[in-house]
PyMOL Python script that loads the backbone (N, CA, C, O; Angstrom):
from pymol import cmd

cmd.read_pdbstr("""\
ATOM      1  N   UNK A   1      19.754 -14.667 -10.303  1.00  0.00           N
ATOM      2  CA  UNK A   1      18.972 -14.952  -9.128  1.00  0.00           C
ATOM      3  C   UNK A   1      19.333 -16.324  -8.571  1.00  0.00           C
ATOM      4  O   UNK A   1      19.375 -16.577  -7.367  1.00  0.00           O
ATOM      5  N   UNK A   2      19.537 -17.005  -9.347  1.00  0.00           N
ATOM      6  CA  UNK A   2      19.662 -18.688  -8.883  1.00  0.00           C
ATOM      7  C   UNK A   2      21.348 -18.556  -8.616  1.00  0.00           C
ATOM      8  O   UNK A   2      21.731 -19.418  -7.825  1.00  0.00           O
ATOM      9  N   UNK A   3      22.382 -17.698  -9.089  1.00  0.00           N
ATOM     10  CA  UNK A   3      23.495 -17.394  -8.482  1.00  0.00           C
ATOM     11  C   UNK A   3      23.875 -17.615  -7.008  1.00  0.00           C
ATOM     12  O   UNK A   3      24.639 -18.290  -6.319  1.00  0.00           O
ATOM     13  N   UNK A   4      22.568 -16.323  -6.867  1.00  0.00           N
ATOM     14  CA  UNK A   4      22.701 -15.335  -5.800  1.00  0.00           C
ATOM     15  C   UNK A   4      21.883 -16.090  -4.776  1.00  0.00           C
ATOM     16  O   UNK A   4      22.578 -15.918  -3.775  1.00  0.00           O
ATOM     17  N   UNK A   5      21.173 -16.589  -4.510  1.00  0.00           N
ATOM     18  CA  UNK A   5      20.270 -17.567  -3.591  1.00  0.00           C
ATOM     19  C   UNK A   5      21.159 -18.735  -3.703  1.00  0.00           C
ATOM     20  O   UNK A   5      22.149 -18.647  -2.975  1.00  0.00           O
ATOM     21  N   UNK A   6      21.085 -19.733  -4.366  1.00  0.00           N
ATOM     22  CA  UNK A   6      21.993 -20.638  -4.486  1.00  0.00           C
ATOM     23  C   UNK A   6      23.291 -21.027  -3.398  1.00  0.00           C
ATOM     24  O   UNK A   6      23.512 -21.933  -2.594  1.00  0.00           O
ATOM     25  N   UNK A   7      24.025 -19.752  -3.883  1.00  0.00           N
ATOM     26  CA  UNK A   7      25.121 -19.440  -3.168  1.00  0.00           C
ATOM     27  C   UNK A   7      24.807 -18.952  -1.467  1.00  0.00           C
ATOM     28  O   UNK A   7      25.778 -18.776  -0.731  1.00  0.00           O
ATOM     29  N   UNK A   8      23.242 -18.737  -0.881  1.00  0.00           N
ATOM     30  CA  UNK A   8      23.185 -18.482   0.293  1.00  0.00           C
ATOM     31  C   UNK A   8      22.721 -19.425   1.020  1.00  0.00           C
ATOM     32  O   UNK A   8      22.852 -19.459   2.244  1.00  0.00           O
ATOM     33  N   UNK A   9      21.939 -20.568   0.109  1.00  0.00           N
ATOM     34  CA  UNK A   9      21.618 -21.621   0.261  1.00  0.00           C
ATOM     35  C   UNK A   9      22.894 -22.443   0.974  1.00  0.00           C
ATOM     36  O   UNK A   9      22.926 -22.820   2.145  1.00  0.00           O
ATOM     37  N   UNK A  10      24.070 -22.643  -0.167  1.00  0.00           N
ATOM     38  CA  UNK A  10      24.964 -23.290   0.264  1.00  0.00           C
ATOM     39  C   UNK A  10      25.856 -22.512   1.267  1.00  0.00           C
ATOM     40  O   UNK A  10      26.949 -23.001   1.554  1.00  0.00           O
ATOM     41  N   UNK A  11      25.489 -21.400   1.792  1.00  0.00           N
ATOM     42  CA  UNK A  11      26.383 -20.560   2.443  1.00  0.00           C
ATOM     43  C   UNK A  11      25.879 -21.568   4.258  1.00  0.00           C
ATOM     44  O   UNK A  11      26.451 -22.257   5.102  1.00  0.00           O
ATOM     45  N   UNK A  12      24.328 -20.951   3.951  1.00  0.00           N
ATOM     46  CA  UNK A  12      23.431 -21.595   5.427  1.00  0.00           C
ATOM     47  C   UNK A  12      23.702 -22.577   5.527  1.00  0.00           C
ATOM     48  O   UNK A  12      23.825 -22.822   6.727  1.00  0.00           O
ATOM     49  N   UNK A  13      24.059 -24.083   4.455  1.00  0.00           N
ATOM     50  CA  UNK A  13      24.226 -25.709   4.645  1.00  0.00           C
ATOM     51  C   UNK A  13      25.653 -25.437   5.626  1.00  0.00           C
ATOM     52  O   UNK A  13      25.720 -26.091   6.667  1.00  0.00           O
ATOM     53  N   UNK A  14      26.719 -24.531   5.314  1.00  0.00           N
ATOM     54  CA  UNK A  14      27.997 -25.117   6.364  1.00  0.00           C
ATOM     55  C   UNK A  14      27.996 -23.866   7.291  1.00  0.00           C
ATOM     56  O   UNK A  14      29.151 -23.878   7.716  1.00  0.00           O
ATOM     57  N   UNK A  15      27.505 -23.018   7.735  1.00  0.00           N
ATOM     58  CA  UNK A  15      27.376 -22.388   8.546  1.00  0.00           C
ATOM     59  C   UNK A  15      26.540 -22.519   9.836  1.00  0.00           C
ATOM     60  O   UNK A  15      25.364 -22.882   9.860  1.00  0.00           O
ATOM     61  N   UNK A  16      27.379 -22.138  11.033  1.00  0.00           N
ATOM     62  CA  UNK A  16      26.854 -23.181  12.299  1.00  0.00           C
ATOM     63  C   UNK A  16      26.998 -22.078  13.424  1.00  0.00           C
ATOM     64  O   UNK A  16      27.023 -22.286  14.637  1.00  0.00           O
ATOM     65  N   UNK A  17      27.081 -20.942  12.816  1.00  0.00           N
ATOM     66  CA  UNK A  17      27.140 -19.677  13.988  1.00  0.00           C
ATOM     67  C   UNK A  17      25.687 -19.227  14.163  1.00  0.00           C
ATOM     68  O   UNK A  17      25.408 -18.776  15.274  1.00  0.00           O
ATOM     69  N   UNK A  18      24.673 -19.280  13.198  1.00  0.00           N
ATOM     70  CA  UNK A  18      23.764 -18.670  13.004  1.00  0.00           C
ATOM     71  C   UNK A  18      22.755 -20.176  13.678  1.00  0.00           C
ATOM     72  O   UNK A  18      23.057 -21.348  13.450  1.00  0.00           O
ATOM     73  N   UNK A  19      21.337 -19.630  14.669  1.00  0.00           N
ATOM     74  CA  UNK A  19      21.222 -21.213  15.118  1.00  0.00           C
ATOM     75  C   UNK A  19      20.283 -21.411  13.981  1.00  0.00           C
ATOM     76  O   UNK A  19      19.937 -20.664  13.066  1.00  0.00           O
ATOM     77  N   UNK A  20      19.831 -23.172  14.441  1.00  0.00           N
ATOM     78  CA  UNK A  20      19.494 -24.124  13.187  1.00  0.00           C
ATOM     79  C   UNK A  20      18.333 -23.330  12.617  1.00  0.00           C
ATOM     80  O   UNK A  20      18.560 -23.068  11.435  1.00  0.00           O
ATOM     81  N   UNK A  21      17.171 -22.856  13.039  1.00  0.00           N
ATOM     82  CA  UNK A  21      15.726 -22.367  12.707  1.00  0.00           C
ATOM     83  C   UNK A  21      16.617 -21.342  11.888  1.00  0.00           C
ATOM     84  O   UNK A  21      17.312 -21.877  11.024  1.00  0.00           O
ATOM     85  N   UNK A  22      16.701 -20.226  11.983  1.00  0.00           N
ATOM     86  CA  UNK A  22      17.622 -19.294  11.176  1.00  0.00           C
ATOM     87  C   UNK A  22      17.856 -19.962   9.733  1.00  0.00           C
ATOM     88  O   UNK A  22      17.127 -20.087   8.749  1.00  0.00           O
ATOM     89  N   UNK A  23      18.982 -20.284   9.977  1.00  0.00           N
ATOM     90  CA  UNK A  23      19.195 -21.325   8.695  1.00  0.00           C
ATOM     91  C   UNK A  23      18.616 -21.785   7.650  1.00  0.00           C
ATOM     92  O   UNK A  23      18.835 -21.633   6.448  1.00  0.00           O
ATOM     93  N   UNK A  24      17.559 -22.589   8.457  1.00  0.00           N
ATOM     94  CA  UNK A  24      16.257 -22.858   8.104  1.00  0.00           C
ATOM     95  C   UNK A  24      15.170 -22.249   7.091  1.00  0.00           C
ATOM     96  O   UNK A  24      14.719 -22.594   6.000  1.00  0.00           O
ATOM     97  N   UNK A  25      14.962 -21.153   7.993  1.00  0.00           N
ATOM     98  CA  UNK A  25      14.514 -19.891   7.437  1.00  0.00           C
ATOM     99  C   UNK A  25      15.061 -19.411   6.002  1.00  0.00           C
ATOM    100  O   UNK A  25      14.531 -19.651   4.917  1.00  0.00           O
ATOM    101  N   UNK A  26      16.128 -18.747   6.215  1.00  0.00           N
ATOM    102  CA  UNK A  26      16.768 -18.539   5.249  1.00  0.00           C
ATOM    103  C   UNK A  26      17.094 -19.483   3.924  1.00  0.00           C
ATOM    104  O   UNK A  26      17.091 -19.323   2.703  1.00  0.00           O
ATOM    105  N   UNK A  27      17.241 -20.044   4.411  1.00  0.00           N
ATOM    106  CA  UNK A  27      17.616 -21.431   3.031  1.00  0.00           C
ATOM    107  C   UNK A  27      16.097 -21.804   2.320  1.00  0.00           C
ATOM    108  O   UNK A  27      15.948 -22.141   1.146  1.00  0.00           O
ATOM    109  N   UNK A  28      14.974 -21.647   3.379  1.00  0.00           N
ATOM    110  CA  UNK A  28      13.845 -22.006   2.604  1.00  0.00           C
ATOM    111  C   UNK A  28      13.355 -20.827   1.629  1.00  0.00           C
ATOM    112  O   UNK A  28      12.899 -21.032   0.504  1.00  0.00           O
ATOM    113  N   UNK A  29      13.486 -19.788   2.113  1.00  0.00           N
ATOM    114  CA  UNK A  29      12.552 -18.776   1.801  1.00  0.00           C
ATOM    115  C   UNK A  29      13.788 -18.730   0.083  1.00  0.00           C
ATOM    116  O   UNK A  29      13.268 -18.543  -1.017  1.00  0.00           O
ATOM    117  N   UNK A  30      14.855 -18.870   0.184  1.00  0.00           N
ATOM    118  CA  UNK A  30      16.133 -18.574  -0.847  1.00  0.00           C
ATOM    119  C   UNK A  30      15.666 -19.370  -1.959  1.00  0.00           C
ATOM    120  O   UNK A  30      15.490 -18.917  -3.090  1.00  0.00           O
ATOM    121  N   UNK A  31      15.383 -21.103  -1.452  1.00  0.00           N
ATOM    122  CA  UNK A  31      14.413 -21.902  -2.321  1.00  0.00           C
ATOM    123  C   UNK A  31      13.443 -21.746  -3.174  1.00  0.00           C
ATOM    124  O   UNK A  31      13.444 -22.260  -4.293  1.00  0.00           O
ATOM    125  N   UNK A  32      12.400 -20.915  -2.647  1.00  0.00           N
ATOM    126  CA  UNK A  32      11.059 -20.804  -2.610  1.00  0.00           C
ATOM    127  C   UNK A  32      11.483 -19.697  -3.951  1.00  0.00           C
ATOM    128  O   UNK A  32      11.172 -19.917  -5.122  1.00  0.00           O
ATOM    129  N   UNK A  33      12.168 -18.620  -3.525  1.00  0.00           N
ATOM    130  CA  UNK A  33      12.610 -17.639  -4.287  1.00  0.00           C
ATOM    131  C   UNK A  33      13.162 -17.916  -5.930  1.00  0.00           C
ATOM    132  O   UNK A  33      13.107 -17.176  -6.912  1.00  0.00           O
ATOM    133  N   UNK A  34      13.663 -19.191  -5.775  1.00  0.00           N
ATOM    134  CA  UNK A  34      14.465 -19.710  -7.024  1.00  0.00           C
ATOM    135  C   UNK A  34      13.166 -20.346  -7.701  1.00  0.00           C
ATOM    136  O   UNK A  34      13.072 -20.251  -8.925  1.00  0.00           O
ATOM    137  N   UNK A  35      12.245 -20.934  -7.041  1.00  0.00           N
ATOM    138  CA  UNK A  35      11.669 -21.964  -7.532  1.00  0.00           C
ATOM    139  C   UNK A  35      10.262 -21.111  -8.405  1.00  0.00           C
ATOM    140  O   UNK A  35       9.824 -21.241  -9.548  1.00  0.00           O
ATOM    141  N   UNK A  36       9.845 -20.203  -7.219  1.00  0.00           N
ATOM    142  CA  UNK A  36       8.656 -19.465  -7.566  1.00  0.00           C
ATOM    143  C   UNK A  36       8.764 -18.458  -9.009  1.00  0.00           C
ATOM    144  O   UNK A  36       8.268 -18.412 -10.135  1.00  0.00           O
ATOM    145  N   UNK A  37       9.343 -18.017  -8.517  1.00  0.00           N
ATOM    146  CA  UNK A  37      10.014 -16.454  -9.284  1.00  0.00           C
ATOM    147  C   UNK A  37       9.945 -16.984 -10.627  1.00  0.00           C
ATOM    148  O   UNK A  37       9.201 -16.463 -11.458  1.00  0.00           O
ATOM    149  N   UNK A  38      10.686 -18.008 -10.904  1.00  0.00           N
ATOM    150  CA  UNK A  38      11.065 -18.429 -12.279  1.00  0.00           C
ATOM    151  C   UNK A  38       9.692 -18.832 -13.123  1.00  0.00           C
ATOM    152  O   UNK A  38       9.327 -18.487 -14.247  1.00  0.00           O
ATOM    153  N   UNK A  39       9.004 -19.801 -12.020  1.00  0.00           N
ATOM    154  CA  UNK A  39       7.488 -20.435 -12.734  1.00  0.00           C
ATOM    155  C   UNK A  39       6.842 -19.158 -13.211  1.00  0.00           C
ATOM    156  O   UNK A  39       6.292 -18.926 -14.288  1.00  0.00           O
ATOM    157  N   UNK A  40       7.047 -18.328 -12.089  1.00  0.00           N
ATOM    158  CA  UNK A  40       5.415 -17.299 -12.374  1.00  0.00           C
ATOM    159  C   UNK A  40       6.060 -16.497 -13.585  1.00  0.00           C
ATOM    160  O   UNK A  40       5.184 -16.201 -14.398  1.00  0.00           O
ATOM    161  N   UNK A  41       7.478 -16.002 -14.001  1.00  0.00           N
ATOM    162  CA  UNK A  41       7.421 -15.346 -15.479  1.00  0.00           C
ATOM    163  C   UNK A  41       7.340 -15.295 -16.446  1.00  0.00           C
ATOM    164  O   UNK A  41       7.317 -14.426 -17.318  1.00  0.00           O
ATOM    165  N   UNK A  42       7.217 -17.515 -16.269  1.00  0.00           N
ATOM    166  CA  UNK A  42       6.827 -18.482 -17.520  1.00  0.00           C
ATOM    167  C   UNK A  42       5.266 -17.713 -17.545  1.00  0.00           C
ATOM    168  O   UNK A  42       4.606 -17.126 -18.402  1.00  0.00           O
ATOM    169  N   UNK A  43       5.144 -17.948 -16.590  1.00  0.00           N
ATOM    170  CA  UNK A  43       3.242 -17.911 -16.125  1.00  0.00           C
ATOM    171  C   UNK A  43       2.630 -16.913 -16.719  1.00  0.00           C
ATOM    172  O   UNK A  43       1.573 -16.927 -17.350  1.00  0.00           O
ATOM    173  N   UNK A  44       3.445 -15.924 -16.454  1.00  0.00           N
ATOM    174  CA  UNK A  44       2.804 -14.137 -16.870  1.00  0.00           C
ATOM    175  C   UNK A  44       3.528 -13.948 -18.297  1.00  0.00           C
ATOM    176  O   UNK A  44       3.816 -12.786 -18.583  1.00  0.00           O
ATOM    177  N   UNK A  45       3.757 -14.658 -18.952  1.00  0.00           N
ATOM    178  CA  UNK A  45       4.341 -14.844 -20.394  1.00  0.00           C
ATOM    179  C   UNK A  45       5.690 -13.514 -20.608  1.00  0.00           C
ATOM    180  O   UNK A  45       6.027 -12.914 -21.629  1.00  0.00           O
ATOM    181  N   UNK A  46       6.050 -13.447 -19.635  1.00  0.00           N
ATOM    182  CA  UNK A  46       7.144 -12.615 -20.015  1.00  0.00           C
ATOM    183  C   UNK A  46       8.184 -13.309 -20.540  1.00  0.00           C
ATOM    184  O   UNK A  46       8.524 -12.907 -21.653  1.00  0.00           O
ATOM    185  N   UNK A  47       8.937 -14.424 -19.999  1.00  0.00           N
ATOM    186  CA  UNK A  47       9.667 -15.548 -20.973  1.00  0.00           C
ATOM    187  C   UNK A  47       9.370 -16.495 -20.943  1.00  0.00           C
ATOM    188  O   UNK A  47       8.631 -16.821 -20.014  1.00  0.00           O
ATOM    189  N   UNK A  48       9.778 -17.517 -21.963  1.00  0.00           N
ATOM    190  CA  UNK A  48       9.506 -18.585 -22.636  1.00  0.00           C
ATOM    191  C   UNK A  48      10.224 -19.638 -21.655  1.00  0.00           C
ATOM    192  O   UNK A  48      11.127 -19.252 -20.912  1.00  0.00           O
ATOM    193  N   UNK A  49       9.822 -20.908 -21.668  1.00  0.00           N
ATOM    194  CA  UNK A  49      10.115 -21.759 -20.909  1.00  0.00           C
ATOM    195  C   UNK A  49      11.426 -22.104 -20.952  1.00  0.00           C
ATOM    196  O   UNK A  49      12.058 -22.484 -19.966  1.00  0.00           O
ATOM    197  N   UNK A  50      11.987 -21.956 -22.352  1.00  0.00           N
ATOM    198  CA  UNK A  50      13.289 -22.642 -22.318  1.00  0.00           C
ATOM    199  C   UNK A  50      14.184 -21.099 -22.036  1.00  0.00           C
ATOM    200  O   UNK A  50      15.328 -21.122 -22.490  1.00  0.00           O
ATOM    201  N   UNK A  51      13.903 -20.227 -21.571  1.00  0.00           N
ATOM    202  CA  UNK A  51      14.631 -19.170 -21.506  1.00  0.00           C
ATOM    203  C   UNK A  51      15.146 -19.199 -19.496  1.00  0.00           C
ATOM    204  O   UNK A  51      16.037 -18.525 -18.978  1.00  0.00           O
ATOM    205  N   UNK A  52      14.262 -20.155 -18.839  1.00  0.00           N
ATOM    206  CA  UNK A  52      14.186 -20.146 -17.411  1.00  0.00           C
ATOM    207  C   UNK A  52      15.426 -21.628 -17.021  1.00  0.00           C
ATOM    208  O   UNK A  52      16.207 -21.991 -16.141  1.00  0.00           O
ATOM    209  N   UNK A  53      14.873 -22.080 -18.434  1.00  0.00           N
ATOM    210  CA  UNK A  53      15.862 -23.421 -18.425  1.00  0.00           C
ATOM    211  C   UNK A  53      17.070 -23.414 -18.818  1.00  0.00           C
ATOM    212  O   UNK A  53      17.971 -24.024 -18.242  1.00  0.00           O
ATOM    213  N   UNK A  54      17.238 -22.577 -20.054  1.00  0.00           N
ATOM    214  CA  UNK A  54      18.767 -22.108 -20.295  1.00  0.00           C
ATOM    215  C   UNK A  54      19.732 -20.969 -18.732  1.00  0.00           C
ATOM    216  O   UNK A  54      20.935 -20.985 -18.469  1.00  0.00           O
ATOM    217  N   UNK A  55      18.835 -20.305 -18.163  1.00  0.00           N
ATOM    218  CA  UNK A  55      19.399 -19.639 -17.427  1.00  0.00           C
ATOM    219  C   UNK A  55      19.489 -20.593 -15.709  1.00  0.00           C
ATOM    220  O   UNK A  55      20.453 -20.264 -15.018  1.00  0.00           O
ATOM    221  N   UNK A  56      18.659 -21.544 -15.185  1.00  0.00           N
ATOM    222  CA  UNK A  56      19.069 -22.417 -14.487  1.00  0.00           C
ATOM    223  C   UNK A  56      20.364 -23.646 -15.084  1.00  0.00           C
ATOM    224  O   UNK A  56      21.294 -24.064 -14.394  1.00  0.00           O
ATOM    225  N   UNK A  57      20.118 -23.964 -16.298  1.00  0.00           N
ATOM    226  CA  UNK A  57      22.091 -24.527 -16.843  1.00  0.00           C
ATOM    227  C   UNK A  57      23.043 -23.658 -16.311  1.00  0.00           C
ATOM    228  O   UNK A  57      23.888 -23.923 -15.456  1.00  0.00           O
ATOM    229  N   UNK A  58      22.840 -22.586 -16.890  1.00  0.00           N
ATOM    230  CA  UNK A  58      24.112 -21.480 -16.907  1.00  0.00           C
ATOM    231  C   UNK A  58      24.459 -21.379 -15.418  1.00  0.00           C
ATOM    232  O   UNK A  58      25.622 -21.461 -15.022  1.00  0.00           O
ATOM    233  N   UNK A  59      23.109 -21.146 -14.375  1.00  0.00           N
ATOM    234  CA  UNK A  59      23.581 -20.583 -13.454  1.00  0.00           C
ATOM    235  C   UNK A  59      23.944 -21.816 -12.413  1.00  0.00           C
ATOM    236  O   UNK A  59      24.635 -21.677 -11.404  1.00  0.00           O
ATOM    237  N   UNK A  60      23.523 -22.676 -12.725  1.00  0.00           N
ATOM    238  CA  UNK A  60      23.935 -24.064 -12.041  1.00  0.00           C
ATOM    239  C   UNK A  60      25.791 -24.130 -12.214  1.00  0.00           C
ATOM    240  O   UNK A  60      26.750 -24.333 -11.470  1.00  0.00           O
ATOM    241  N   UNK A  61      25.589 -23.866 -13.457  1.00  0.00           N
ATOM    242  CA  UNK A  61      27.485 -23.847 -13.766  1.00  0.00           C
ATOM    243  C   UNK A  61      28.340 -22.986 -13.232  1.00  0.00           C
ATOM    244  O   UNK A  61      29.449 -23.165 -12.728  1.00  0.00           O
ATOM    245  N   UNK A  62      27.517 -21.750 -13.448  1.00  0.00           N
ATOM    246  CA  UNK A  62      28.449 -21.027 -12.320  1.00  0.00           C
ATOM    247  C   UNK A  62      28.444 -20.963 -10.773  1.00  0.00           C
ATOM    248  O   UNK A  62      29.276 -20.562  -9.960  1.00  0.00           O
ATOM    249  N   UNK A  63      27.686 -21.295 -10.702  1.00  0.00           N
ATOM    250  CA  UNK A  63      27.290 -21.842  -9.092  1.00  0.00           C
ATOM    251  C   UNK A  63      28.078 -22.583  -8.599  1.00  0.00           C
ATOM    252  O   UNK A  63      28.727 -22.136  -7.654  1.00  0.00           O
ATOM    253  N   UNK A  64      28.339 -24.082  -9.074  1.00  0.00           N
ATOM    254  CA  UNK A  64      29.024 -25.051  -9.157  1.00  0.00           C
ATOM    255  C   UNK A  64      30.565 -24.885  -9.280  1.00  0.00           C
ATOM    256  O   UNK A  64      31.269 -25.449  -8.443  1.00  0.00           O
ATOM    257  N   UNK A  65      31.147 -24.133 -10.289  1.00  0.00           N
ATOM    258  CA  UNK A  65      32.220 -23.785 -10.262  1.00  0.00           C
ATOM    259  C   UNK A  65      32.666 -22.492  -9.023  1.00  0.00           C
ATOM    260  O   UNK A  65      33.817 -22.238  -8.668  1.00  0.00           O
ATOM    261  N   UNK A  66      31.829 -22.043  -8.697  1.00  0.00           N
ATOM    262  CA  UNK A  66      32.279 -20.892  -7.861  1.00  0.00           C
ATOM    263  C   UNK A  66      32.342 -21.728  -6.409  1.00  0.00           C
ATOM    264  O   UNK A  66      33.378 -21.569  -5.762  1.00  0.00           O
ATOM    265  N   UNK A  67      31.393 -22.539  -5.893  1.00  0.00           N
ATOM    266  CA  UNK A  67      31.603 -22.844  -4.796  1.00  0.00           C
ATOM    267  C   UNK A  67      32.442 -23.950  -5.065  1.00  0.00           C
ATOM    268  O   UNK A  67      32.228 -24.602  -4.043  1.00  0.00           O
ATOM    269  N   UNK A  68      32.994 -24.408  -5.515  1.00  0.00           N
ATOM    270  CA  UNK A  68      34.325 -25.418  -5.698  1.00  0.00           C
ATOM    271  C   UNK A  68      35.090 -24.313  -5.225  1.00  0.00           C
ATOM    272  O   UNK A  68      35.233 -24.281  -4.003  1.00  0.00           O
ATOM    273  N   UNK A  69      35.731 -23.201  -6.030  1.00  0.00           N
ATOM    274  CA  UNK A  69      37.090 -22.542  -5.727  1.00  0.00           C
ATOM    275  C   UNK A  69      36.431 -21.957  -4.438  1.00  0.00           C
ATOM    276  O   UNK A  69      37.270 -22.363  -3.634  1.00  0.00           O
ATOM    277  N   UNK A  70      35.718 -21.437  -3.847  1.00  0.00           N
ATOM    278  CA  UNK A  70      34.838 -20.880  -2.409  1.00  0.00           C
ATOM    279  C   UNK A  70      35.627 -21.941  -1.598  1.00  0.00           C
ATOM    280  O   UNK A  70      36.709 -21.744  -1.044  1.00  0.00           O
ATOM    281  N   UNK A  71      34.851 -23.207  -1.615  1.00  0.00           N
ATOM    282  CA  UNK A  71      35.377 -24.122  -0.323  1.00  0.00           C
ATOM    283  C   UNK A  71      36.380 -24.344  -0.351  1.00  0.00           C
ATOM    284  O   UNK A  71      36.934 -24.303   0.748  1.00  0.00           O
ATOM    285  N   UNK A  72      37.312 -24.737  -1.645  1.00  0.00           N
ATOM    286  CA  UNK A  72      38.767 -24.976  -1.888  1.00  0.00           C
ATOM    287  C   UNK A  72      39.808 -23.935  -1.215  1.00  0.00           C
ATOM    288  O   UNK A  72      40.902 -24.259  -0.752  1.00  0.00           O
ATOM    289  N   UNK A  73      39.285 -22.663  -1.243  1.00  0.00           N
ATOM    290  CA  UNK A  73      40.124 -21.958  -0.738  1.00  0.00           C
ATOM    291  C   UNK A  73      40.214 -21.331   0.773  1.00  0.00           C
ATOM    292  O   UNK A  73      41.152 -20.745   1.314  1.00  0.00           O
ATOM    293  N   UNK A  74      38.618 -21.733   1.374  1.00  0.00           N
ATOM    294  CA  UNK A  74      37.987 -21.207   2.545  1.00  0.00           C
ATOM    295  C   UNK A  74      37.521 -22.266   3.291  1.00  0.00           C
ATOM    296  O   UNK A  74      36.805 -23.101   2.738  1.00  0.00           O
ATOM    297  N   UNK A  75      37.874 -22.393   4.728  1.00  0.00           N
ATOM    298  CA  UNK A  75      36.911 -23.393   5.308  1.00  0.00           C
ATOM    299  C   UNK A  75      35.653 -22.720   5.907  1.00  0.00           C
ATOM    300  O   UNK A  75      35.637 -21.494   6.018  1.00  0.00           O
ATOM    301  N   UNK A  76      34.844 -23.296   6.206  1.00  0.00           N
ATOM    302  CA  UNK A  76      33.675 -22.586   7.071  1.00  0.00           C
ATOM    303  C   UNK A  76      33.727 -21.649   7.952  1.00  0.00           C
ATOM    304  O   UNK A  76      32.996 -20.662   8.038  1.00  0.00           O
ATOM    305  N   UNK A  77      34.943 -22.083   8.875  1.00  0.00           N
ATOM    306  CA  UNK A  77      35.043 -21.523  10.292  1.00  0.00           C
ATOM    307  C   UNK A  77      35.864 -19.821   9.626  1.00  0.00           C
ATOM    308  O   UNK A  77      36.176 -18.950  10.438  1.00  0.00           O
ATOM    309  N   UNK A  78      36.085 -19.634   8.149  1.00  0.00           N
ATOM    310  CA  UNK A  78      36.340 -18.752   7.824  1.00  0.00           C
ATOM    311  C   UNK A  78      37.641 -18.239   7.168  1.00  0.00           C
ATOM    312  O   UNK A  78      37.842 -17.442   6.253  1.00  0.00           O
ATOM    313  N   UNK A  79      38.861 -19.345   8.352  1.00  0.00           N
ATOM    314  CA  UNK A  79      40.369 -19.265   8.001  1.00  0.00           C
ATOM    315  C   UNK A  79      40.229 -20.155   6.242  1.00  0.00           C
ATOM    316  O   UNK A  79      39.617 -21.129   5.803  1.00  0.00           O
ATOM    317  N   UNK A  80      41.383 -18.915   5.583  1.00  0.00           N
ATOM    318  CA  UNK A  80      42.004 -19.560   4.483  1.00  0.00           C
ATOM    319  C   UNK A  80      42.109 -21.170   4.144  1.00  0.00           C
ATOM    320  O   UNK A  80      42.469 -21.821   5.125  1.00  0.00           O
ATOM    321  N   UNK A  81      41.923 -21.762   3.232  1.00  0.00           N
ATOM    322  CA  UNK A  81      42.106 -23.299   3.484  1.00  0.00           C
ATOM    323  C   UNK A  81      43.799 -24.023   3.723  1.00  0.00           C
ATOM    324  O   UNK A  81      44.131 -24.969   4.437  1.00  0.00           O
ATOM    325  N   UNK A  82      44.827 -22.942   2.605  1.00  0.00           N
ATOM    326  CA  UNK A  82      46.127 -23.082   3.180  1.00  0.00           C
ATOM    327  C   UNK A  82      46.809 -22.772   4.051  1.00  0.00           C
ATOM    328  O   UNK A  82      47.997 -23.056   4.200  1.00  0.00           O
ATOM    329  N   UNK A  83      45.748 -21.802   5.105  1.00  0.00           N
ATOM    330  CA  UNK A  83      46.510 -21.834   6.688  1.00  0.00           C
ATOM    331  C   UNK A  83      46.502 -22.877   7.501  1.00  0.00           C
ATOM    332  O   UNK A  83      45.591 -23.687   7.669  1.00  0.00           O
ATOM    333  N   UNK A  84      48.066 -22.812   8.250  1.00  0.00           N
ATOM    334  CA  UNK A  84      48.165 -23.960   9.355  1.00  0.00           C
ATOM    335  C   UNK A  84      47.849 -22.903  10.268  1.00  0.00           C
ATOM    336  O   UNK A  84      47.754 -23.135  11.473  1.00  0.00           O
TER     337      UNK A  84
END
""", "prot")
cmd.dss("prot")
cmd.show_as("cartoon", "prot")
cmd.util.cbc("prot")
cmd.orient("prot")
């Protein structure tokens, strides 16, 4: 989940086709989604605290590593990063 939002989060920060409120929108509600979701299954005792915390590490890492090779290889506007 924190992948998958994450990654739309940072999709909406360099994307400039869609207007600003949009964006907005989207990036908050993606937030809200990461932030909420996770508390309330601590909450409703389905997992354990460090089970929300091991899986925000993990997914921070892959997050992190994926949008490195993402921007490295892509600019915003869409073209390849090694096209002239």
């Amino acid at each position: 989940m924190l992948f998958f939002f994450g990654f739309l989060i940072a999709i909406m920060v360099v994307q400039h086709r869609l207007p600003r409120v949009i964006r907005w929108i989207i990036g908050g509600i993606s937030f809200l989604l990461i932030a909420t979701v996770s508390i309330s299954r601590v909450y409703l005792g389905v997992h354990w605290l460090m089970d929300f915390i091991g899986c925000y590490l993990v997914g921070f890492i892959l997050l992190s590593g994926y949008l490195y090779f993402y921007f490295k290889n892509f600019r915003p506007e869409g073209r390849p990063g090694g096209a002239s």
